[in-house]
KOLKEKE-153194 format. One record per residue (C-alpha): residue number from 1; x, y, z; residue in one letter. Coordinates in nm, 2 decimals. Layout:
// residues N
   n     xx     yy     zz res
 NUM      X      Y      Z   A
...
//
This chain:
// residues 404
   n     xx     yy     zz res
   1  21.06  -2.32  -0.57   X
   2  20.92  -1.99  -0.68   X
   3  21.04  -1.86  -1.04   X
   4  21.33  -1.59  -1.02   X
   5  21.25  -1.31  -1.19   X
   6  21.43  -1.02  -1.29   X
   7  21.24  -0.69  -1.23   X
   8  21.29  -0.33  -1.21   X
   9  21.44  -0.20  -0.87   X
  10  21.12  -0.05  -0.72   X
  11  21.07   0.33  -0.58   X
  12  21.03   0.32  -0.19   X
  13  21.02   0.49   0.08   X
  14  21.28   0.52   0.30   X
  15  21.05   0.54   0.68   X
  16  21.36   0.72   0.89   X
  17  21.40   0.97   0.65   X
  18  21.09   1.03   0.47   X
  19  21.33   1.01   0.16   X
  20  21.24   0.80  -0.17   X
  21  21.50   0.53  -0.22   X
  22  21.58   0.25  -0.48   X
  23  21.84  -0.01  -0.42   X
  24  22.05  -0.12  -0.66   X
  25  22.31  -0.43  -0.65   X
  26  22.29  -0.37  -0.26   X
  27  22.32   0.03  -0.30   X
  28  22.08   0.27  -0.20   X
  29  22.01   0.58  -0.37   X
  30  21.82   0.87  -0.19   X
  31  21.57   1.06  -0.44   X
  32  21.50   1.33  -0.20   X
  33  21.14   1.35  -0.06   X
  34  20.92   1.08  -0.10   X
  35  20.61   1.15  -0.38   X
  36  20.73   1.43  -0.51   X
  37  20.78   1.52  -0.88   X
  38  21.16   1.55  -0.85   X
  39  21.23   1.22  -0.68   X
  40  21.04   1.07  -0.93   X
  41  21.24   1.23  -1.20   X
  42  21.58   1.13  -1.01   X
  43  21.45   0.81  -0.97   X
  44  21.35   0.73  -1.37   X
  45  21.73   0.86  -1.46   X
  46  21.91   0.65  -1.24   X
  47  21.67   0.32  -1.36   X
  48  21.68   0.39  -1.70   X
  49  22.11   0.46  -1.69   X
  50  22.10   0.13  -1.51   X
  51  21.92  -0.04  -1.77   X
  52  22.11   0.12  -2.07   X
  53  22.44  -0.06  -1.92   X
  54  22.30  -0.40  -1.95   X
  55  22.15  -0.42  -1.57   X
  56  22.51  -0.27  -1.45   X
  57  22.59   0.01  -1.20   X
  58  22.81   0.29  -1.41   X
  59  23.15   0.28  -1.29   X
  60  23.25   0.51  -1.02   X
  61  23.60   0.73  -1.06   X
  62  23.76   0.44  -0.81   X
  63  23.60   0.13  -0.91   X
  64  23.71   0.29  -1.28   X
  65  24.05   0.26  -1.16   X
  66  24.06  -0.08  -1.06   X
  67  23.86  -0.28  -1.30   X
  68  24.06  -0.53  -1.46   X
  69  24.11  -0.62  -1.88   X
  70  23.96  -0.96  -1.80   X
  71  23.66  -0.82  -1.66   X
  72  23.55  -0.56  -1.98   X
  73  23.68  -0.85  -2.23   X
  74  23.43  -1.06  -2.01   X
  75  23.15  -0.77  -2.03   X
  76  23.15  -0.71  -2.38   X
  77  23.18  -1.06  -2.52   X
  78  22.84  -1.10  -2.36   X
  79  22.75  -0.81  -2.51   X
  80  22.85  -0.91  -2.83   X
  81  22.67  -1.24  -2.83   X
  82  22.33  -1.12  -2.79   X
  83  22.43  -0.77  -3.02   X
  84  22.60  -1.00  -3.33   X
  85  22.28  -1.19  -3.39   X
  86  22.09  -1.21  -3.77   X
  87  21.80  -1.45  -3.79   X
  88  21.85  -1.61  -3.48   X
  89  22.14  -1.76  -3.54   X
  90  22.52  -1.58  -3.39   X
  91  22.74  -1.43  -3.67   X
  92  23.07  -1.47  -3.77   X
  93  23.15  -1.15  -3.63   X
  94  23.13  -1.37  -3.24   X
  95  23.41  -1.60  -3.35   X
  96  23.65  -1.32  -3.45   X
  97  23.58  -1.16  -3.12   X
  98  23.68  -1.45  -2.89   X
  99  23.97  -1.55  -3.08   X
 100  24.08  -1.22  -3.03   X
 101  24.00  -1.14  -2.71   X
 102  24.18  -1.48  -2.61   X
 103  24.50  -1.28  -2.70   X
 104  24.40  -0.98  -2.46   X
 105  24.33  -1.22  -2.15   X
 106  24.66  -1.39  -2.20   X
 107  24.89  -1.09  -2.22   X
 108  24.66  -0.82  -2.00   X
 109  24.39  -1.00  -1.83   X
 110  24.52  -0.91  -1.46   X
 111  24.62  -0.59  -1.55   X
 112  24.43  -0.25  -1.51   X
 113  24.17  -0.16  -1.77   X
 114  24.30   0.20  -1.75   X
 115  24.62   0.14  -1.80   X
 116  24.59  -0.05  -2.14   X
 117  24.76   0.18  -2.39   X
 118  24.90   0.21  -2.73   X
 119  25.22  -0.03  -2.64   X
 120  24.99  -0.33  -2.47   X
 121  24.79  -0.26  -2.83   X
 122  25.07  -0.31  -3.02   X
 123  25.19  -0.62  -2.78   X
 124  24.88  -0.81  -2.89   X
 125  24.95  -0.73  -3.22   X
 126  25.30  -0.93  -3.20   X
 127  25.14  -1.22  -3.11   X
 128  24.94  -1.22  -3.36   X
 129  25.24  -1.22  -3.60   X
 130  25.35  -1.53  -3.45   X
 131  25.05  -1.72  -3.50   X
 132  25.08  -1.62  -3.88   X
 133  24.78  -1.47  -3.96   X
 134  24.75  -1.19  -4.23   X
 135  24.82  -0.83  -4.27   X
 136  24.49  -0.76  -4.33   X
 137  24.34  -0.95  -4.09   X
 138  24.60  -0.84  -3.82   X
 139  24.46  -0.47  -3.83   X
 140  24.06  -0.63  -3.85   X
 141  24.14  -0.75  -3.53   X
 142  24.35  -0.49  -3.40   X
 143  24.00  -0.27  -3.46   X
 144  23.81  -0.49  -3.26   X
 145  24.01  -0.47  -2.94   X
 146  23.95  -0.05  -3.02   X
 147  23.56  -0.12  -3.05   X
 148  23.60  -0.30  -2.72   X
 149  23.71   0.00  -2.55   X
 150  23.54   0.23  -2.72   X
 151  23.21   0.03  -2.61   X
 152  23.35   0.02  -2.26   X
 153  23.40   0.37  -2.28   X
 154  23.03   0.43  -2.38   X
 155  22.97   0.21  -2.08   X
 156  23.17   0.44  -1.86   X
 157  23.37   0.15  -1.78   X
 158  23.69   0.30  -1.86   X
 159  23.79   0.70  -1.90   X
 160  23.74   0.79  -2.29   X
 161  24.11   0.90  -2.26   X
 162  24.28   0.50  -2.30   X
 163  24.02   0.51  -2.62   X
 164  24.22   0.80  -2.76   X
 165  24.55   0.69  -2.68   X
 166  24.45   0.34  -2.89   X
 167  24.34   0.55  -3.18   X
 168  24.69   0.69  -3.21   X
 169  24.77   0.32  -3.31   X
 170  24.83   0.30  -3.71   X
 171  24.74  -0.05  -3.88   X
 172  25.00  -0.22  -4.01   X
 173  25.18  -0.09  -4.38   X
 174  25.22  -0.33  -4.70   X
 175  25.57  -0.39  -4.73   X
 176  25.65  -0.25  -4.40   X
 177  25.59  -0.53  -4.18   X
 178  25.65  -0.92  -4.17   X
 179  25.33  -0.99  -4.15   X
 180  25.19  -1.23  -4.48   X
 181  24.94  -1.04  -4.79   X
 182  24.62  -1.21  -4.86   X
 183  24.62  -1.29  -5.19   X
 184  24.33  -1.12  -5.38   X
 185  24.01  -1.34  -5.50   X
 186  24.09  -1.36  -5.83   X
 187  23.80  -1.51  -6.07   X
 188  23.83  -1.86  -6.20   X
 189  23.88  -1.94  -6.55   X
 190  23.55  -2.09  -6.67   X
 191  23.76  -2.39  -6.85   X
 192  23.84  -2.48  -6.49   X
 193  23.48  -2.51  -6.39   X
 194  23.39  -2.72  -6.70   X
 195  23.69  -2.98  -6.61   X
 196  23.57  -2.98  -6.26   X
 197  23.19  -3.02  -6.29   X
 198  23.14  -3.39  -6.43   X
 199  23.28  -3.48  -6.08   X
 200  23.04  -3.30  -5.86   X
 201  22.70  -3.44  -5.72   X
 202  22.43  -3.37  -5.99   X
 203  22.27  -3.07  -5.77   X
 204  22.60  -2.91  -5.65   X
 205  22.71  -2.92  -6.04   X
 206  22.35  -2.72  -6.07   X
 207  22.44  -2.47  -5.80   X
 208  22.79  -2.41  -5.94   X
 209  22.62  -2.34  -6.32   X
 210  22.36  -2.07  -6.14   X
 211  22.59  -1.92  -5.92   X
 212  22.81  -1.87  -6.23   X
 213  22.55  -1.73  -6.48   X
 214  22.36  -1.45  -6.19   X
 215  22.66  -1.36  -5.98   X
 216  22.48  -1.46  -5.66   X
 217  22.70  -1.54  -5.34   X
 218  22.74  -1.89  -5.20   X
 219  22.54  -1.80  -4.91   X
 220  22.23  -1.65  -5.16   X
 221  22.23  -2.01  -5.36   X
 222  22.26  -2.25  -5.07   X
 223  21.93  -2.06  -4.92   X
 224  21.67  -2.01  -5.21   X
 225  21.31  -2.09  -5.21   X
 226  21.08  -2.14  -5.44   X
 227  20.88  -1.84  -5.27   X
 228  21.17  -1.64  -5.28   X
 229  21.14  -1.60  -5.67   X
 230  20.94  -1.38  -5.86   X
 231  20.85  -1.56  -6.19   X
 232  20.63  -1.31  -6.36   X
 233  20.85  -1.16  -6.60   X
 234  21.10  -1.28  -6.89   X
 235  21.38  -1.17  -6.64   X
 236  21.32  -1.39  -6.24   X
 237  21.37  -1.19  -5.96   X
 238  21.53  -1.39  -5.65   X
 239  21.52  -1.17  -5.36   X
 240  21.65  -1.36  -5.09   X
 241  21.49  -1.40  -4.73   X
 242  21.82  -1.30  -4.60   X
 243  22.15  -1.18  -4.73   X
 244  22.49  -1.04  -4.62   X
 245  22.37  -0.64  -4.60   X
 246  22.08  -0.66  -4.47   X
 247  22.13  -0.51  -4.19   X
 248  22.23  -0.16  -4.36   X
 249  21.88  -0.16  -4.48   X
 250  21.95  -0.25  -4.80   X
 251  21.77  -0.51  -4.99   X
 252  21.89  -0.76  -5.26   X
 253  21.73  -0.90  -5.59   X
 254  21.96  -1.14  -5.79   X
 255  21.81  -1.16  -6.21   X
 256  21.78  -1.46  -6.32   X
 257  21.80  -1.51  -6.75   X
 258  21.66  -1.79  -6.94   X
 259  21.98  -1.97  -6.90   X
 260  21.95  -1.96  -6.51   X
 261  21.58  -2.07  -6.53   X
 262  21.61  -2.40  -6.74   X
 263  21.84  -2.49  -6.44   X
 264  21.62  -2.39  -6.15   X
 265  21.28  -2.53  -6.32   X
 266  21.33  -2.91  -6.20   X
 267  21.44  -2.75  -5.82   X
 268  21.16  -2.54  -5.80   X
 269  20.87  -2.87  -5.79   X
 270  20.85  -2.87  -5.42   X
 271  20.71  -2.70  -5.13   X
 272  20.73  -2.29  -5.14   X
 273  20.91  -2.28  -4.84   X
 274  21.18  -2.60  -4.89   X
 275  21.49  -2.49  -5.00   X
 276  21.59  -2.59  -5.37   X
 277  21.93  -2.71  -5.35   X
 278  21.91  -2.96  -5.11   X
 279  22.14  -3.24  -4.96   X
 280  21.88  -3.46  -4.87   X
 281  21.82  -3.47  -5.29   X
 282  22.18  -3.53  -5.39   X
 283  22.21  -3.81  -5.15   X
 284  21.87  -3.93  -5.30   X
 285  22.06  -3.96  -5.64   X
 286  22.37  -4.08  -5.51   X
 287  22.22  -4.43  -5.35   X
 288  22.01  -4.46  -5.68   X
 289  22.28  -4.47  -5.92   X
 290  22.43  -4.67  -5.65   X
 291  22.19  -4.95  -5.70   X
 292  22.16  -4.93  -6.07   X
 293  22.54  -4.99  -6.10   X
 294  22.45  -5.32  -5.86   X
 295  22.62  -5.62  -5.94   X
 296  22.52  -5.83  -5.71   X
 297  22.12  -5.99  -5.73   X
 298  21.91  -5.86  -5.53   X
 299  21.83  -6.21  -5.36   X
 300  22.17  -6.19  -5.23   X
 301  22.37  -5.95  -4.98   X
 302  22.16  -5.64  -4.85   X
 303  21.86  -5.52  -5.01   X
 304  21.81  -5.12  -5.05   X
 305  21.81  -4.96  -4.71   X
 306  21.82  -5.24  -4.51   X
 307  22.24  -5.19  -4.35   X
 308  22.09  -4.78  -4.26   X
 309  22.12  -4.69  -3.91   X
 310  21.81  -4.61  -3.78   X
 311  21.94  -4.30  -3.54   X
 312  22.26  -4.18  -3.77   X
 313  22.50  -3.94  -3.54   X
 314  22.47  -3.72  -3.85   X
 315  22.17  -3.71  -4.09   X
 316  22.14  -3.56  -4.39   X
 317  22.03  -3.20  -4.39   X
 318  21.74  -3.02  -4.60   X
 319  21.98  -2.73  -4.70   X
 320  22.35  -2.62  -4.80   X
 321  22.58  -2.42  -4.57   X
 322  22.81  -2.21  -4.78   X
 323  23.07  -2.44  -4.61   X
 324  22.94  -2.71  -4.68   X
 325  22.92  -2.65  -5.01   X
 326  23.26  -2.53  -5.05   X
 327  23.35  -2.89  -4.94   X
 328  23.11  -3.05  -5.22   X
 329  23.35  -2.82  -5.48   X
 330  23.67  -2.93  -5.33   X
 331  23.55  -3.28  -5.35   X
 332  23.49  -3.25  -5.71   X
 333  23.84  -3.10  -5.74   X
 334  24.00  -3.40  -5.58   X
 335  23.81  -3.64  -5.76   X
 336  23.92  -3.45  -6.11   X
 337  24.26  -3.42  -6.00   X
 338  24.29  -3.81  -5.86   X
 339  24.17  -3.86  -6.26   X
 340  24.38  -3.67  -6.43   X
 341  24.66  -3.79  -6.29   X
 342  24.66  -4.14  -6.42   X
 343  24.58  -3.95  -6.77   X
 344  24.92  -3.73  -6.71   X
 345  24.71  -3.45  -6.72   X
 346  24.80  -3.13  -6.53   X
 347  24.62  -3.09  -6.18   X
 348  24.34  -2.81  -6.18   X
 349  24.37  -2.52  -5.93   X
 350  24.17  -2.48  -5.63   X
 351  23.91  -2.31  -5.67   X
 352  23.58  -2.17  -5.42   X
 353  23.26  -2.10  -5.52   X
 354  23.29  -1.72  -5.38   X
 355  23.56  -1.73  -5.67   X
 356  23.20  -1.78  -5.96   X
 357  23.09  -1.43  -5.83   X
 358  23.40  -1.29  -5.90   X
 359  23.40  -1.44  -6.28   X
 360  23.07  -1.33  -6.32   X
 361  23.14  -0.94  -6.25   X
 362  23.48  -0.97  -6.49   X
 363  23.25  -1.08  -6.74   X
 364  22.94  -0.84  -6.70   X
 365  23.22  -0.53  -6.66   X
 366  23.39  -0.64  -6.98   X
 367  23.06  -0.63  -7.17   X
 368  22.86  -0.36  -7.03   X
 369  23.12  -0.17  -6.79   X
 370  23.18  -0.14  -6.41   X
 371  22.79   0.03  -6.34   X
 372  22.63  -0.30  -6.49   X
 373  22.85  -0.50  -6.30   X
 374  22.77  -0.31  -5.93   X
 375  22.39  -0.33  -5.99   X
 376  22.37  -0.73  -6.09   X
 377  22.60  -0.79  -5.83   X
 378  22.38  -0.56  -5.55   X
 379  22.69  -0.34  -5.46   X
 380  22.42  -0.02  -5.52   X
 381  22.43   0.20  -5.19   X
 382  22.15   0.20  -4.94   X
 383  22.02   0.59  -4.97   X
 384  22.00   0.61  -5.37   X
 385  21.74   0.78  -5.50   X
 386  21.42   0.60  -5.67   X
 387  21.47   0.71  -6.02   X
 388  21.84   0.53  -6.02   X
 389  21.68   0.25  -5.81   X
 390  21.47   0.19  -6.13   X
 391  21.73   0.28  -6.41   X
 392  21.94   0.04  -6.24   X
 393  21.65  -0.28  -6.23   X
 394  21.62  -0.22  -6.58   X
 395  22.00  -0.22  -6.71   X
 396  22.01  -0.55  -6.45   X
 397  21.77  -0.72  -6.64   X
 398  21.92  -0.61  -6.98   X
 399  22.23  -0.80  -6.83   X
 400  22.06  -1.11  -6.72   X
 401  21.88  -1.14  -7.08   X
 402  22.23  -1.15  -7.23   X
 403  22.46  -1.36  -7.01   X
 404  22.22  -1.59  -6.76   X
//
C-alpha cells in the first residue's frame, strides 16, 4: 500500500470553464482564468490561509454559528500539544490545559461555541471551587479558557465578540471569595536542612548543599553537566543547556564559589556530557554500604547481585527529575522524623528543595540588597543593555566569592 502523504492542494484547471480551481476538503474554489497572474495570486492567499489554520478551512458566518465548545476545546488542545513543546519533550503548560478543558466539555461541550459568555465562564469557575483548588490557581485557569477563545478567535473559529464578553470577566478577589490562598514559599531555616541531611542519599545530600549555596532551581541541579560549566575563573560559571526562561530569549549562568566547587569536584570525573548528580550513582553507594554492613558470609545466602532481575519493570535512571528529587528530600524528612521521634524530639517541617532558592535570595538580599539578589538568582530582564549585563556578572561573582 502506497505511502499517504499530505501535500499542498494543487492549482488546476477547471476544462468547462477555463477557470483555475483548487479543491479544498471537497470544496472548490474558482481563481478566475486559468494562467493568469491574478489567479495565481488568489490562489497562493487561499493556500497559505489554509495552511496558517493548521490544514483547516476558516470558518464560514454559518458553520461559525454552529460549531460546538467540544469541537474548539478539541482543536486547540492539539494545537497546544505540538505549540507547548521545549526540548522535545511536552510542558507542564499541556497538563494544565486538559485538566481544564475537562471542566469546559462537561458543562458546555454540546453547546454553541458562540454562545459561550461571561456566565458559562463564570459556571466553570464554580466547579472549580468544588474541587478545592486555589485562588490563584482558579484565575490561572480561568485565563486559559480566555486564551482558548482568543486562539479560536485568531482562527476565525468564533466571532472576536464572545472573546470580549469573557474579558469582562474579573479573577477572583482575596477575601472576597471561598476559594483557599496558597500559602507563600517561604525559605527554610538552614537548621532544618542540617537536621535533615544525615538522612539523605550521599549525592542528594550533595545536591541539597549546592542548590543552597548558588540559588539554582531544582530543575538547574538535577540537569548539570560537566560541559555545562565554565571552570576558568576563581568564580564557575554553570550555564545550563536548558532552563525555565529560555524561551523569552533570555539566558542563565548560575556562580559557583569555592564552597560550591569542593562539592561538584568529585561529580564532575565523568563524561562531559553525563549528568553529575545521578541516580544510577546513589544506588551505586547504597548496595555498597549494603554489603559492608553484611552479616552474613559470603559463602552463605546470595552473593552480590546474584537475586537482580535481569529486565527490572523500572531501572535506575542516569539523571534526577526535579520530582524525583523532591521525593529523595521528603524521604530524608521521614526518615529524620521516624528518628526523632523515639528521641522525643520535635518533628521537622516539610520542606522542598524550590524552598533552598528561596533561602538563598533572603540571604544574598540581607547582605548585599535586593539588586544582588535578582542577578545571582537570573531574575535580570531579557532587553537590558550590555554595560548592566556586565556590571551585573561582576557584582554576581562578588556574591558567589562571599556566600558559595
Amino acid at each position: 500500500m502506497p505511502k499517504l502523504v499530505i501535500a499542498v492542494p494543487r492549482y488546476a484547471k477547471h476544462r468547462a470553464s477555463g477557470q483555475a480551481v483548487v479543491s479544498i476538503e471537497g470544496r472548490d474554489f474558482y481563481l478566475g482564468p486559468h494562467g493568469t497572474r491574478a489567479s495565481r495570486v488568489e490562489y497562493d492567499r487561499i493556500v497559505n490561509e489554509w495552511l496558517a489554520n493548521g490544514r483547516r478551512l476558516p470558518q464560514q458566518a454559518d458553520e461559525a454559528a454552529s460549531i460546538t465548545v467540544v469541537e474548539i476545546c478539541a482543536a486547540y488542545l492539539k494545537h497546544c500539544k505540538a505549540y507547548y513543546v521545549k526540548n522535545g519533550k511536552q510542558t507542564p503548560e499541556v497538563v494544565h490545559v486538559t485538566e481544564v478543558l475537562k471542566i469546559v466539555r462537561e458543562l458546555y461541550g454540546r453547546h454553541p461555541a458562540t454562545d459561550f459568555g461571561p456566565l458559562a465562564l463564570k459556571a466553570c469557575r464554580e466547579k472549580m471551587l468544588t474541587r478545592n483548588w486555589g485562588r490563584n490557581h482558579i484565575n490561572t485557569q480561568a485565563g486559559r479558557i480566555k486564551r482558548m477563545f482568543m486562539w479560536a478567535a485568531a482562527a476565525e473559529m468564533v466571532p472576536g465578540s464572545v472573546l470580549e464578553n469573557l474579558k469582562t470577566v474579573d479573577g477572583l478577589r482575596k477575601g472576597r471569595t471561598t476559594a483557599k490562598e496558597s500559602k507563600p514559599v517561604m525559605p527554610v531555616d538552614d537548621a532544618v536542612v542540617d537536621d535533615t541531611l544525615p538522612f539523605l542519599p550521599p549525592v542528594v545530600a550533595d545536591m541539597v548543599r549546592f542548590q543552597r549555596l548558588t540559588g539554582a532551581r531544582p530543575g538547574e541541579v538535577c540537569s548539570m553537566r560537566p560541559v555545562d560549566i565554565d571552570r576558568s575563573g576563581k568564580v564557575w560559571k554553570y550555564v545550563p543547556a536548558e532552563h525555565k526562561t529560555e524561551h523569552h530569549g533570555r539566558q542563565r549562568t548560575i556562580y559557583i564559589g569555592p564552597q560550591g566547587q569542593e562539592i561538584l569536584r568529585p561529580y564532575l570525573l565523568r563524561g562531559e556530557t553525563e549528568n553529575c548528580f545521578s541516580p544510577a550513582d546513589s544506588e551505586k553507594q547504597r548496595r555498597a554500604e549494603q554489603h559492608a554492613s553484611r552479616r552474613t558470609p559470603l559463602s552463605c545466602g546470595n552473593r552480590p547481585g546474584t537475586n537482580r532481575k535481569r529486565t527490572p519493570k523500572r531501572a535506575v535512571g542516569t539523571c534526577y527529575t526535579k520530582d524525583s528529587y523532591a521525593r529523595a528530600v521528603n524521604r530524608g524528612i521521614d526518615l529524620a522524623n521516624r528518628d526523632r521521634k523515639k528521641d522525643e524530639q520535635p518533628a521537622l517541617e516539610k520542606w522542598s528543595p524550590n524552598r533552598l532558592r528561596h533561602s538563598k535570595a533572603t540571604e544574598v538580599r540581607k547582605l548585599f540588597g535586593l539588586e544582588a539578589a535578582q542577578v545571582s538568582l537570573g531574575h535580570a530582564k531579557a532587553d537590558v543593555t550590555q554595560i548592566y549585563a556586565e556590571r551585573d556578572s561582576a557584582l554576581a561573582e562578588r556574591v558567589a566569592l562571599a556566600t558559595g
